[in-house]
C-alpha positions in Angstrom: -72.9 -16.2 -41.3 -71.2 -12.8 -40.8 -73.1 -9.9 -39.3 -70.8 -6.8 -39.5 -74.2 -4.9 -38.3 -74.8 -6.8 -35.7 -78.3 -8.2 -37.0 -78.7 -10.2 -40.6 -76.7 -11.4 -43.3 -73.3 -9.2 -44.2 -74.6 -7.6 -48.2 -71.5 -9.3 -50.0 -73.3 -12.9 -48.5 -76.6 -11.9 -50.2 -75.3 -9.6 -53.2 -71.4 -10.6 -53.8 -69.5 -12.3 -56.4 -70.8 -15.7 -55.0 -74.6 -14.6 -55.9 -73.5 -12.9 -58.7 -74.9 -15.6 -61.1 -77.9 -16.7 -58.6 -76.1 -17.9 -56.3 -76.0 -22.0 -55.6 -80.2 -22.6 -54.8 -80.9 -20.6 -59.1 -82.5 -23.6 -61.0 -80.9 -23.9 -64.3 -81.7 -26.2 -67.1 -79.5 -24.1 -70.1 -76.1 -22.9 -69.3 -75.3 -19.6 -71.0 -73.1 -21.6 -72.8 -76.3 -23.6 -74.3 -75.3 -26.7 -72.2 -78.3 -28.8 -71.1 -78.0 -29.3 -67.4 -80.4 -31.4 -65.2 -82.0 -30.5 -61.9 -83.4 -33.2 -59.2 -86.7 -31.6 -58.8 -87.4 -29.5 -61.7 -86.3 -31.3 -64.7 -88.5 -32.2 -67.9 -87.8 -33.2 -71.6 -88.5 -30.9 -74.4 -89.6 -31.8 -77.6 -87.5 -30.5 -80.2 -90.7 -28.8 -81.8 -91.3 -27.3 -78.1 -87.9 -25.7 -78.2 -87.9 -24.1 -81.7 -91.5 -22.6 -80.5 -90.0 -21.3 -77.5 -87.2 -19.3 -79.4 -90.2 -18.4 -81.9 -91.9 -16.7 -79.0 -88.3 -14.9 -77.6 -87.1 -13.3 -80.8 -90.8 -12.1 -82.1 -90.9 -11.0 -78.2 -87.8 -9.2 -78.8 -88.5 -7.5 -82.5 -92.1 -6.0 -81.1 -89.9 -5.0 -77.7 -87.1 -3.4 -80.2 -89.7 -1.8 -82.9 -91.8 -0.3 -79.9 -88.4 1.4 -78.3 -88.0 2.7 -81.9 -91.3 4.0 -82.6 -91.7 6.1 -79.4 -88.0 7.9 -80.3 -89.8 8.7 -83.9 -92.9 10.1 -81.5 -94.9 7.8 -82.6 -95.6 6.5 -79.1 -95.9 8.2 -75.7 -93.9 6.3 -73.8 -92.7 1.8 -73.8 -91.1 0.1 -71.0 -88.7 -2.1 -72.3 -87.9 -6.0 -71.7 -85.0 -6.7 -73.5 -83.0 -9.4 -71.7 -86.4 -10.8 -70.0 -88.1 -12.7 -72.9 -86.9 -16.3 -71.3 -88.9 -15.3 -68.1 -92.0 -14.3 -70.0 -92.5 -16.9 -72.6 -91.2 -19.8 -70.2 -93.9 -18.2 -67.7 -96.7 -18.0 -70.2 -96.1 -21.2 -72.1 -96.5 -22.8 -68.9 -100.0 -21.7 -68.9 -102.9 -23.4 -69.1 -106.1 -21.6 -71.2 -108.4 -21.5 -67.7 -105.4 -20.1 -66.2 -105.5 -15.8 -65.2 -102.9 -13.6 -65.9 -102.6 -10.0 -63.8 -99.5 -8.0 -65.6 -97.6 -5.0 -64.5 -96.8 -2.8 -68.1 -94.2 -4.5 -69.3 -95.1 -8.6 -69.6 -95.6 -8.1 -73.5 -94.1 -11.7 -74.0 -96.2 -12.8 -71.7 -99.1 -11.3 -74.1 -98.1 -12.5 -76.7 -98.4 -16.2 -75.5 -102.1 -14.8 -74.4 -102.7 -14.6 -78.5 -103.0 -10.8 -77.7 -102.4 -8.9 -81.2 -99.1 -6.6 -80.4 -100.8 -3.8 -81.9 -102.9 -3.2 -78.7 -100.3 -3.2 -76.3 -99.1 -0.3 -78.7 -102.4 1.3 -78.5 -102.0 1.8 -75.1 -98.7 3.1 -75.1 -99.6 5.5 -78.1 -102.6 7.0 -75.9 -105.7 6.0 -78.2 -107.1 3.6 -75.8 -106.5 2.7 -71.9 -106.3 -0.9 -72.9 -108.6 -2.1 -76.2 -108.4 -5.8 -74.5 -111.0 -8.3 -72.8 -109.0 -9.5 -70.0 -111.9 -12.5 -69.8 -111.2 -13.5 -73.4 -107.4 -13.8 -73.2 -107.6 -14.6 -69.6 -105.1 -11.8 -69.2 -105.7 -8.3 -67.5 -105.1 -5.0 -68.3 -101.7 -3.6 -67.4 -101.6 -2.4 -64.0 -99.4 0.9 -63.9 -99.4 1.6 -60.3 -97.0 -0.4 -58.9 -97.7 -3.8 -57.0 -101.4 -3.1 -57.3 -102.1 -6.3 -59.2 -100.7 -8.6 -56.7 -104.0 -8.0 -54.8 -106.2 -8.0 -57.6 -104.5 -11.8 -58.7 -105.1 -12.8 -54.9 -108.8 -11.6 -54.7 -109.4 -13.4 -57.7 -107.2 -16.6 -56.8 -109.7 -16.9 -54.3 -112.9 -16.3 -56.2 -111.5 -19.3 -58.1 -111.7 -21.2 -54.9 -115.0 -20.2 -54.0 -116.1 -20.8 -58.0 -115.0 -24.7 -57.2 -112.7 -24.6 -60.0 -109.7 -25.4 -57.8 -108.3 -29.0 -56.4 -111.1 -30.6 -58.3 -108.6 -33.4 -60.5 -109.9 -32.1 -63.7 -107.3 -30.9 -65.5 -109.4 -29.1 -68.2 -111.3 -27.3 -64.6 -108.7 -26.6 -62.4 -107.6 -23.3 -62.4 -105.0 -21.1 -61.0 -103.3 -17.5 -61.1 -100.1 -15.6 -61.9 -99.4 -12.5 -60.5 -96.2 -10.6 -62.2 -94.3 -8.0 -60.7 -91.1 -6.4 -60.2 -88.5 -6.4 -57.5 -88.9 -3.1 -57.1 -92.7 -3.9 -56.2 -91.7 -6.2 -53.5 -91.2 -3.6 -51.4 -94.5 -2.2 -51.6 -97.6 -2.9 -49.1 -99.6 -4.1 -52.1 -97.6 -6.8 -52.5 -97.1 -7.6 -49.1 -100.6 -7.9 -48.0 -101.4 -9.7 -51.4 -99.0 -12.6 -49.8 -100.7 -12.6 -46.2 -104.0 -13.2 -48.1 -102.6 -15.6 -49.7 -101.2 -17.4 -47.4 -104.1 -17.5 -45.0 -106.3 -18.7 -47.4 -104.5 -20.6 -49.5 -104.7 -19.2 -52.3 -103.9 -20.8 -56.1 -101.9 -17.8 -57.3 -97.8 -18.0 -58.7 -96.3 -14.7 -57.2 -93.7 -14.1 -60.1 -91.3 -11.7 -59.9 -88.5 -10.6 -62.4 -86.0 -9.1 -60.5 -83.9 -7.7 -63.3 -82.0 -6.0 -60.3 -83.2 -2.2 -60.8 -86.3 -0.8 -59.6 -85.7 2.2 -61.9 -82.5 3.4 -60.7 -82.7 1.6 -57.1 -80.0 -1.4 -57.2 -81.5 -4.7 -55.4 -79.5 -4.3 -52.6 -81.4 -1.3 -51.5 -84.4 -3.2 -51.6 -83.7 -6.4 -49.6 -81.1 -8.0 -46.7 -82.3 -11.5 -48.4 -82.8 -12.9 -51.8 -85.9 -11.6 -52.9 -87.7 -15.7 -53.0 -86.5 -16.3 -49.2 -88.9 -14.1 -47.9 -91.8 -16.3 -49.0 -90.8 -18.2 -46.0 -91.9 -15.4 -43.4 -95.6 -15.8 -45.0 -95.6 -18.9 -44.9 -95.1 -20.5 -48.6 -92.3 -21.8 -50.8 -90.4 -19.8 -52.8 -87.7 -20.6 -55.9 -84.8 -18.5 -57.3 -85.0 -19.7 -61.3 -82.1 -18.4 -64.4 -84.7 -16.3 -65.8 -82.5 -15.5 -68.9 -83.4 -19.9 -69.3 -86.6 -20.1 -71.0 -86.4 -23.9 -70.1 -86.0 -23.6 -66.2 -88.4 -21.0 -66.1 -91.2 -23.3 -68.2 -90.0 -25.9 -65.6 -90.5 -24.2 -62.4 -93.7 -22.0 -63.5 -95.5 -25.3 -64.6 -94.8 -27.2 -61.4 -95.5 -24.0 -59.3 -99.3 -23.4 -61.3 -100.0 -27.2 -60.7 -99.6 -26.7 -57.2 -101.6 -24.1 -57.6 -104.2 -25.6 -59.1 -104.2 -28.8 -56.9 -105.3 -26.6 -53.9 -102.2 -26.1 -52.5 -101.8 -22.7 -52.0 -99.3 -20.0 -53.0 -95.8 -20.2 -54.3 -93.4 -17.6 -55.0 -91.1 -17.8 -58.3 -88.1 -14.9 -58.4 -87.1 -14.9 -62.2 -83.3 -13.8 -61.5 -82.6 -11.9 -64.7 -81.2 -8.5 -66.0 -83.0 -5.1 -67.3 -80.8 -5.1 -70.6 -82.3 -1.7 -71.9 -84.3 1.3 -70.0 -86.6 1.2 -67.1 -88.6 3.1 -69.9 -88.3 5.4 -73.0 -88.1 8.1 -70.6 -85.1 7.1 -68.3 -81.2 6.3 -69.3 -79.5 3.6 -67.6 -76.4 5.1 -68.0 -77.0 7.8 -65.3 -76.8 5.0 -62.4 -75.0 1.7 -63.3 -71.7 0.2 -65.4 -71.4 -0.4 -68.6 -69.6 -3.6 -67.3 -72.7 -5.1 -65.7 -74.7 -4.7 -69.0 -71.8 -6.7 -70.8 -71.4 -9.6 -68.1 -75.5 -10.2 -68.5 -75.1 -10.0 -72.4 -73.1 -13.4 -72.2 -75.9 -14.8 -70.8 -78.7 -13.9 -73.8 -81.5 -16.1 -73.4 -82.1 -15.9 -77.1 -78.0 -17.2 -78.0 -78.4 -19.7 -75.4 -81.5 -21.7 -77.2 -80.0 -20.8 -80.2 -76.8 -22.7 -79.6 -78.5 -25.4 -77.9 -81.0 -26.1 -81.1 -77.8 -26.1 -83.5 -75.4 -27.7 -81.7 -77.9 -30.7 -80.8 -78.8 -30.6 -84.7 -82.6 -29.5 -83.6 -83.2 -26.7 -86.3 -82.6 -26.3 -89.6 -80.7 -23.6 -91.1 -83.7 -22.6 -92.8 -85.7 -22.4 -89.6 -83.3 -19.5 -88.3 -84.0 -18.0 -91.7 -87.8 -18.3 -91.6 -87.5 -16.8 -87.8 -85.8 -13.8 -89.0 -88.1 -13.1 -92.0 -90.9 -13.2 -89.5 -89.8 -10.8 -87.3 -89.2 -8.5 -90.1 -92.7 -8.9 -90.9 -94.0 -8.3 -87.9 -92.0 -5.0 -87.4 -93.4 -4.1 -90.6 -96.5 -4.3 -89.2 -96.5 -3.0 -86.0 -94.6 0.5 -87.9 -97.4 0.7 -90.3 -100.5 -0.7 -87.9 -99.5 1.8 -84.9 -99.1 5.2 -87.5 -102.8 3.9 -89.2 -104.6 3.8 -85.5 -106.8 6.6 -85.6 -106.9 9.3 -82.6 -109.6 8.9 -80.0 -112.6 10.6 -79.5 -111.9 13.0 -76.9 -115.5 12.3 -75.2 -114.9 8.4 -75.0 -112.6 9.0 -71.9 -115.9 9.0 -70.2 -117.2 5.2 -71.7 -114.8 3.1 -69.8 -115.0 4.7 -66.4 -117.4 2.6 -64.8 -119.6 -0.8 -66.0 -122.4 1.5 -66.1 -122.7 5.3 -66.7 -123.6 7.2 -63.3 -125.6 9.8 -63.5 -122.8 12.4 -62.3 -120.3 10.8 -64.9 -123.2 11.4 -67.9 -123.7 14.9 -66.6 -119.6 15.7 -67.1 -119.8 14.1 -70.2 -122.7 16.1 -71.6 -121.1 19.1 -70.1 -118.0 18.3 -71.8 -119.6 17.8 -75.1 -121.1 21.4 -75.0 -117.8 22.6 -74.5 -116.5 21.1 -77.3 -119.2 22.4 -79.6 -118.5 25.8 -79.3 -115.3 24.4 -81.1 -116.4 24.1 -85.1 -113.8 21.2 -86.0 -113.7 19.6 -82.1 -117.5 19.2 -82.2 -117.5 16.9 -85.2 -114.8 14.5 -83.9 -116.7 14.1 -80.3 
């Protein structure tokens, strides 16, 4: 190992052209090329009706990601972060799911959502402002997004180990057992949340998957800013195993996520998955790309589409129908059609129901702003009615 610094790995070891693809350790089942490959520890077979569901989930991931990004340029939303390029990470990790498993997002798992059964249309009510999340994150087993950064890796951790203490871990029931997923960003890694979330975890062995998508830019911060190591070696320093997976492999990522929540669930503690993808489009509506990286990289990482991947895979291997493709696309139309007319239909908020969600429970100081607030708003003729 070089050290031109005197101390830790040379950055063209870590961040070069030999990692430029994942480097050696990425587990890969699908080649870009759709070529199925096979891996000595993470390998499964995959019913042909398994595979024509996953691309089901990635390209009705990608048309609500793609009619979102168009409805916040007509100002019909406030603001959408974008995950064009990281559907294979999302659907692989929420097909491999269990129902008594707990999801705790960041903003942008909307695939991941979507495997939940949560209707599209909320995630837009967010985004759109009517609502700070319309969802019971006990009925789809899936949280609210978490906006500040790396804040859910705790929350996933405290409630990993509730799980323990609820005796719904390492018990051999498969319907019982239980475990967590904790998504974040590689941008989050470096933040204390997400640090201390991993000593917790590790000392008390904790059933939680820490899964991160690096899709190499925290905003407009290149991963090389944010680590010496790849991101999944530093598992090692607290203690648990980590895995660098193709996340633009919807297969590999299934693979990896499964084995990683059953040794979750079996009382085994904490593992942590890095989803090695790319941030095809915009941190968010609000940023452009183009400020801070080449047009090059973008075109390298749209050879490796986790979308044409599958797709070549299902014809090439005669696993689809022409029809199927068909039937996919007329879908997705659908469904754009009506997320366009279900998000323009939502009907503004009450401006006093920013109190009702603050706490379980009203306090008495929170009933007094609100009452307060309403007599404001009646010295306004129309406002008063629509409190």
């Amino acid at each position: 190992m070089s050290q031109t610094s005197g101390f830790g790995p040379d950055l063209a070891e870590v961040f070069g052209p030999s990692q430029q693809d994942g480097g050696p350790e990425l587990v890969q089942l699908l080649t870009p090329e759709g070529e199925r490959v096979h891996h000595p520890e993470f390998d499964l077979d995959f019913s042909a009706e398994q595979l024509r569901g996953f691309y089901r989930d990635m390209v009705l991931t990608r048309r609500i990601d793609t009619e979102a990004t168009a409805l916040q340029r007509h100002g019909e939303l406030g603001i959408w972060a974008q995950l064009l390029g990281q559907e294979a990470a999302q659907i692989g990790a929420g097909r491999a799911l269990r129902p008594q498993d707990h999801v705790f997002p960041t903003y942008r798992e909307h695939g991941v959502a979507w495997c939940r059964g949560l209707d599209p249309l909320r995630l837009l009510g967010l985004f759109r402002g009517v609502d700070q999340g319309s969802w019971d994150p006990e009925e789809f087993h899936f949280g609210l997004y978490t906006i500040v950064i790396g804040a859910q890796t705790l929350h996933a951790t405290g409630y990993a180990m509730g799980m323990q203490r609820d005796g719904v871990v390492g018990t051999g029931d498969p319907d019982r057992d239980a475990a967590v997923v904790a998504h974040f960003g590689d941008g989050a890694s470096s933040q204390g949340d997400v640090n201390e979330a991993f000593i917790f975890a590790a000392s008390y062995n904790a059933p939680v998957v820490f899964f991160c998508q690096n899709n190499q830019w925290a905003i407009s911060e290149p991963i090389e800013r944010q680590t010496r190591i790849p991101l999944y070696q530093r598992a090692l320093g607290f203690g648990f195993p980590g895995v660098r997976v193709d996340g633009n492999d919807v297969l590999a990522t299934y693979a990896v996520t499964q084995a990683a929540l059953q040794r979750a669930r079996d009382g085994q503690g904490p593992t942590f998955v890095e989803a090695y993808t790319y941030r095809m489009g915009a941190h968010t509506t609000t940023d452009d790309p183009t400020r801070y990286r080449l047009s090059d990289d973008v075109e390298h990482w749209k050879l490796k589409d986790p979308i044409a991947r599958l797709e070549v895979y299902l014809k090439r291997n005669g696993l689809a129908e022409g029809s199927f493709f068909g039937d996919i696309k007329d879908e997705a139309d659908q469904l754009g059609a009506t997320l366009r007319e279900g998000c323009k239909a939502m009907p503004d908020p009450r401006p006093s129901s920013m109190f009702d969600h603050v706490y379980a429970e009203m306090t008495d100081e929170l009933a007094a702003q609100r009452d307060g607030f309403a007599a404001y708003l009646s010295t306004f003729a129309d406002a008063a009615e629509e409190a």
